[in-house]
C-alpha positions in Angstrom: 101.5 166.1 -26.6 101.7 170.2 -25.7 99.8 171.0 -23.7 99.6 174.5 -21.5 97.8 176.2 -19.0 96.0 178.4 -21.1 95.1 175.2 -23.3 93.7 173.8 -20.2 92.1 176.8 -19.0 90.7 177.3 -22.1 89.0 173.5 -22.5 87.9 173.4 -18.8 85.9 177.0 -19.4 84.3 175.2 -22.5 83.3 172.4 -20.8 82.0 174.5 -17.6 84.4 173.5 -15.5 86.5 175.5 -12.9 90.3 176.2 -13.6 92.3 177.4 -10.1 93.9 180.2 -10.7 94.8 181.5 -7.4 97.5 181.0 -5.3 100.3 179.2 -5.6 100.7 175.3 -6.2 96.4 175.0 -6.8 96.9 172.0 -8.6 94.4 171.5 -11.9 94.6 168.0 -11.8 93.3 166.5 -15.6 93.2 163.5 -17.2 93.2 163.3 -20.9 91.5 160.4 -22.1 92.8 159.4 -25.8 89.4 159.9 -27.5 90.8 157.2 -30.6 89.7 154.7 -28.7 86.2 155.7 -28.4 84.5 152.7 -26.0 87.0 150.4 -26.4 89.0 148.7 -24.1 93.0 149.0 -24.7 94.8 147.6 -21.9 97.4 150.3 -23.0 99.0 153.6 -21.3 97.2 155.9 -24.1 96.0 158.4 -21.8 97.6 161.5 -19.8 97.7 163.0 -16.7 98.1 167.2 -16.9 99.2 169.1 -14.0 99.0 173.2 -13.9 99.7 175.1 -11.3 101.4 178.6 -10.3 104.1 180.0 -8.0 105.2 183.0 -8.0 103.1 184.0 -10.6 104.2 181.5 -13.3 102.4 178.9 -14.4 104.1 175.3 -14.5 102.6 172.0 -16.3 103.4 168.8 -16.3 102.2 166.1 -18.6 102.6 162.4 -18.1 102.0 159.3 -19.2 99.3 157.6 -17.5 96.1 155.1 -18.3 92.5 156.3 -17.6 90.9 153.2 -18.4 91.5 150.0 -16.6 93.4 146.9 -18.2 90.2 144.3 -18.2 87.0 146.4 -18.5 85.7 146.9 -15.0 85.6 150.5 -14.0 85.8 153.4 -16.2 85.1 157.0 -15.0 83.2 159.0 -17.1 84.4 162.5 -18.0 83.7 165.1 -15.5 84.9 167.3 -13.0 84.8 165.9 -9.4 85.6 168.2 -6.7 87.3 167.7 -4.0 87.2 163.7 -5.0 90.7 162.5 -3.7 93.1 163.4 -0.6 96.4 161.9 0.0 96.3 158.5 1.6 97.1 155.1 0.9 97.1 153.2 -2.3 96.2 149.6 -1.3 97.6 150.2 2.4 101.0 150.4 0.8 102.4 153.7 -0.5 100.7 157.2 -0.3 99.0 158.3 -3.5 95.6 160.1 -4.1 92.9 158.5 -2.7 89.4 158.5 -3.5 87.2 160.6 -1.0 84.1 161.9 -2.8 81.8 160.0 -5.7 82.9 159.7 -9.0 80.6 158.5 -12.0 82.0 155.2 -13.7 80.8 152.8 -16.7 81.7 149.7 -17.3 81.8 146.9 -20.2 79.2 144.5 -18.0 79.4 141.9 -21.2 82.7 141.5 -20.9 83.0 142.4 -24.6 85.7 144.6 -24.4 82.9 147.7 -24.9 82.3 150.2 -22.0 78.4 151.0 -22.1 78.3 154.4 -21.2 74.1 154.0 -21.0 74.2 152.8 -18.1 76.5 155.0 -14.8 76.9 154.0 -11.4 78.3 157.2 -9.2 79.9 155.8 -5.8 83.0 155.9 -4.2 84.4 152.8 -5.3 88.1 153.1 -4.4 89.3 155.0 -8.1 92.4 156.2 -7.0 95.4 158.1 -8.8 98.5 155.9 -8.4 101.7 154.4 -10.0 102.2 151.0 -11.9 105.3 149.7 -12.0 109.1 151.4 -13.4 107.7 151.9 -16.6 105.3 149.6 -17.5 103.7 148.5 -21.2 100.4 146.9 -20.7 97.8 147.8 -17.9 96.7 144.3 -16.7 95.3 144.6 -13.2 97.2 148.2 -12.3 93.9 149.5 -12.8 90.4 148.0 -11.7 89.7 151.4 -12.4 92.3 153.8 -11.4 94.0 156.4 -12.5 97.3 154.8 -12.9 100.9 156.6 -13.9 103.0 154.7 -16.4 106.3 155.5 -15.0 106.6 155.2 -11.1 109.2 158.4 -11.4 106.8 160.6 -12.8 104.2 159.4 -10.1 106.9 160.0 -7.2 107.0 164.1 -9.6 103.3 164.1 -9.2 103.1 163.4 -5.7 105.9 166.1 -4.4 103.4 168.5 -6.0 100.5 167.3 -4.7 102.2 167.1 -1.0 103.3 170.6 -1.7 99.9 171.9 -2.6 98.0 169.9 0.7 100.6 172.0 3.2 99.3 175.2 1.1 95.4 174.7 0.5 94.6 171.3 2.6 93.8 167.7 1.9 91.7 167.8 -1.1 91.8 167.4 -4.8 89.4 168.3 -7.8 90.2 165.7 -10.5 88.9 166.7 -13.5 88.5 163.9 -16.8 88.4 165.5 -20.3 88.8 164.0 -23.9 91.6 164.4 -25.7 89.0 165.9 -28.7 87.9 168.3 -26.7 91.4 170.2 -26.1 90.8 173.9 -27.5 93.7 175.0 -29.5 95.2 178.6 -28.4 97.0 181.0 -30.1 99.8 182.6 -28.7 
């Protein structure tokens, strides 16, 4: 998937959401749920995490590998921009990763039919955070009740030098913002 920082600029403003432009390492923090799968649940690492940011002027963006969708149908967060919803702290008590801080909006599949029913929202902070599965894992299983969870612990360990690097420069808090993957404007160069 390509994806830029003018491609991301240009879906956010669509969708009425803010894009950081100033200073350096602002993080835009997006996930990009695979819109394919409509309601369904996948158990699969179909989704993406996009990073842009600045320094020095030039914009930088990574794009990894990630689920936004849990492996058994309990959480799902719906697509939105949070702000300031997640600060560096710790994943389970165990390793540092981005931490739920602020309410998100989630749905779930509540009869267990492998359908989310997004007619029915709970917002809450419910412990969503963005964190790693395993070296490069296949299936979600229980990595995610809900998370935001990286494929590939290497990118994760990428994701969270940037993230680190962007707390010592702007403080302790993230805006995580959750798009579709149908509504990505194309841009022209």
């Amino acid at each position: 998937m390509t994806i830029t920082a003018q491609i991301l600029e240009a879906t956010l403003a669509k969708l009425g959401y803010k894009f950081f432009t100033e200073g350096d390492y602002n993080l835009n923090i997006v996930g990009i749920r695979n819109s394919a799968t409509g309601a369904k649940v996948t158990n699969a690492f179909d989704d993406y995490i996009a990073v842009a940011y600045k320094v020095a002027g030039v914009w930088g963006v990574k794009v990894w590998a990630c689920t936004v969708d849990n492996g058994g149908g309990s959480a799902r967060v719906v697509a939105g921009q949070y702000k300031g919803s997640h600060a560096i702290g710790l994943h389970q008590g165990k390793y540092e990763a981005l931490r739920q801080v602020a309410p998100l909006a989630v749905e779930r599949d509540y009869t267990k039919d492998g359908i989310y029913n997004p007619l029915k929202k709970e917002t809450g902070v419910f412990g969503i955070n963005i964190h790693k599965a395993g070296v490069d894992s296949v299936q979600v299983n229980n990595w995610s009740e809900g998370c935001q969870v990286f494929k590939r612990s290497a990118d994760f360990n990428q994701f969270m030098l940037l993230a680190k690097k962007a707390a010592s420069l702007h403080g302790n808090r993230f805006t995580y913002t959750l798009i579709e993957s149908k509504d990505l404007m194309s841009v022209k160069a």
